[in-house]
Phi, psi and omega in degrees: 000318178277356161268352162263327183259168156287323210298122169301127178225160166300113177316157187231128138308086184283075161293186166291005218260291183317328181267294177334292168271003142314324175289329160289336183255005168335282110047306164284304179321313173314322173298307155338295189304313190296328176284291170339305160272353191296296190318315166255335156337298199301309185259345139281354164297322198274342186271344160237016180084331211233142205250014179256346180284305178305317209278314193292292204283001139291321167265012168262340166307300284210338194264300197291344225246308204265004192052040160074000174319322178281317163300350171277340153305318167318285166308306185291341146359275185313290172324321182273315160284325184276349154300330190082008167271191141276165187341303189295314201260044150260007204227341166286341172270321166290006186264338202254156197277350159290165151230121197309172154292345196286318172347269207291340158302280201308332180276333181308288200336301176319306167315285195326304187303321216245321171294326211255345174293318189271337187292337204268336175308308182060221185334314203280356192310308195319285165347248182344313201283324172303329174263344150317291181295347180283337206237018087025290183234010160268308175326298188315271214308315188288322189269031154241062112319107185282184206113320196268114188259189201261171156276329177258174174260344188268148147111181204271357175296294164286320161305323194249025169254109180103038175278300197314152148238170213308319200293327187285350230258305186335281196320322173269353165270335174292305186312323203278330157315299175285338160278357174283283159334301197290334183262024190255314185302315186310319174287337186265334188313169180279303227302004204268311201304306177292001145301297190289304151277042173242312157327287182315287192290338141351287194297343182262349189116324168308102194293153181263130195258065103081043187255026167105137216292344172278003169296307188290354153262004177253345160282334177266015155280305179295288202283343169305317185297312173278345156266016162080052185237129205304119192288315204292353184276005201226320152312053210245178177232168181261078186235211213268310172324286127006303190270309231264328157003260157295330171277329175312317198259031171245317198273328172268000145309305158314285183318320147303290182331286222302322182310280182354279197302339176291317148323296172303325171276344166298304198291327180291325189275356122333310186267330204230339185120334202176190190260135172246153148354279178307311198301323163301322178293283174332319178284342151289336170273318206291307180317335181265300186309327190269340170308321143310286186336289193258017139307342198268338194271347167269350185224000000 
């Protein structure tokens, strides 16, 4: 929590033993995060109406929650693979405290994406933006893994590189799988559906008459349809078909990420020698855009 988070904790004597299972439960703190902002997706959606407002102002929570450290991994990445120097002096660009053009493209792209993903969700954003943020910060947990070195002999790089070892990393992707699951049943249910149209109708003005879930799914068809979210992803019946679905197309979102984020850490450690701060950082926004990215386009 004090290394993923703002939230103040007690100091700790951090050996490897201690960062190695910190680096394992990564995944849940992501999970923390991910309710948190879902928690305000939900109440600024029902307080304005509008699900690009709710959509800004969960990933500027989720910005604010982590004090933006990871996009700023993001950017000094960028800036370090996109100079084109060697190794020492791509690892001297990422040291430095300005940010390049390469920087600042990849972080709109990024924002744009993760904002224009949850706008696009509508009901399922809570979903999604939780399983986002978990397998995120599951990226962390596979690249301290060994095999994987520091670039550096100094830094948050070097501490946590080779903590994890594979069975623990496995152990926590399964588990994380499995709450990914649980939030997949959780999304399709009625009672979630008669939540969401009593939201929806809150935000038009409307009272909601409790007339039951397919009514309640054909209003979040209709206002999903006016925020421009595809009506045959939202016309579904609650069957067996229908749950095995949504979890599938949540769990290869997951699954996306984490390749996303594995690419990316083959090319750093390939380009800089190893793993770095920032590079961790970086490997949590690619993993959560795309793990968005390619929930909105499966579920």
């Amino acid at each position: 929590m004090g290394t993923l988070t703002i939230f103040p904790v007690p100091p700790v004597r951090a050996d490897r033993s201690v960062v190695g299972r910190a680096m394992s439960l990564a995944p849940f703190v992501g999970m923390a995060l991910g309710v948190a902002g879902s928690a305000v997706f939900v109440a600024a959606w029902a307080a304005s109406g509008s699900s690009l407002i709710a959509a800004v102002l969960a990933v500027g929570t989720l910005a604010w929650l982590t004090r933006a450290l990871h996009l700023d991994g993001l950017a000094d990445l960028a800036d370090g693979l996109g100079s084109g120097k060697p190794a020492q002096g791509a690892l001297d660009v990422l040291k430095r405290s300005d940010i390049g053009p390469f920087g600042v493209v990849t972080i709109l792209i990024t924002l744009f994406l993760q904002v224009a993903t949850l706008q696009r969700a509508g009901p399922f954003a809570w979903a999604m933006l939780v399983t986002a943020a978990a397998t995120g910060r599951l990226a962390v947990t596979w690249a301290c893994r060994p095999g994987v070195p520091a670039a550096r002999p100094g830094g948050l790089g070097a501490l946590v590189a080779g903590t994890v070892g594979r069975g623990a990393a496995v152990a926590t992707t399964v588990v994380t799988a499995a709450v990914v699951s649980l939030l997949a049943l959780v999304a399709i249910s009625p009672p979630h559906l008669d939540a969401v149209s009593a939201l929806i109708g809150f935000a038009q003005g409307s009272p909601s008459d409790h007339s039951g879930p397919s009514i309640a799914a054909e209003r979040v068809a209709v206002a999903a349809a006016d925020v421009g979210v595809r009506p045959a992803g939202l016309l579904y019946r609650l069957s067996g078909d229908s749950r095995l679905s949504v979890t599938t197309g949540l769990l290869l979102a997951m699954a996306a990420g984490l390749v996303s984020a594995a690419l990316l850490r083959r090319r750093a450690v390939r380009r800089l020698g190893g793993i770095t701060g920032d590079v961790l950082g970086a490997l949590v926004e690619t993993a959560t855009t795309a793990t968005l990215l390619a929930a909105a386009v499966l579920v």
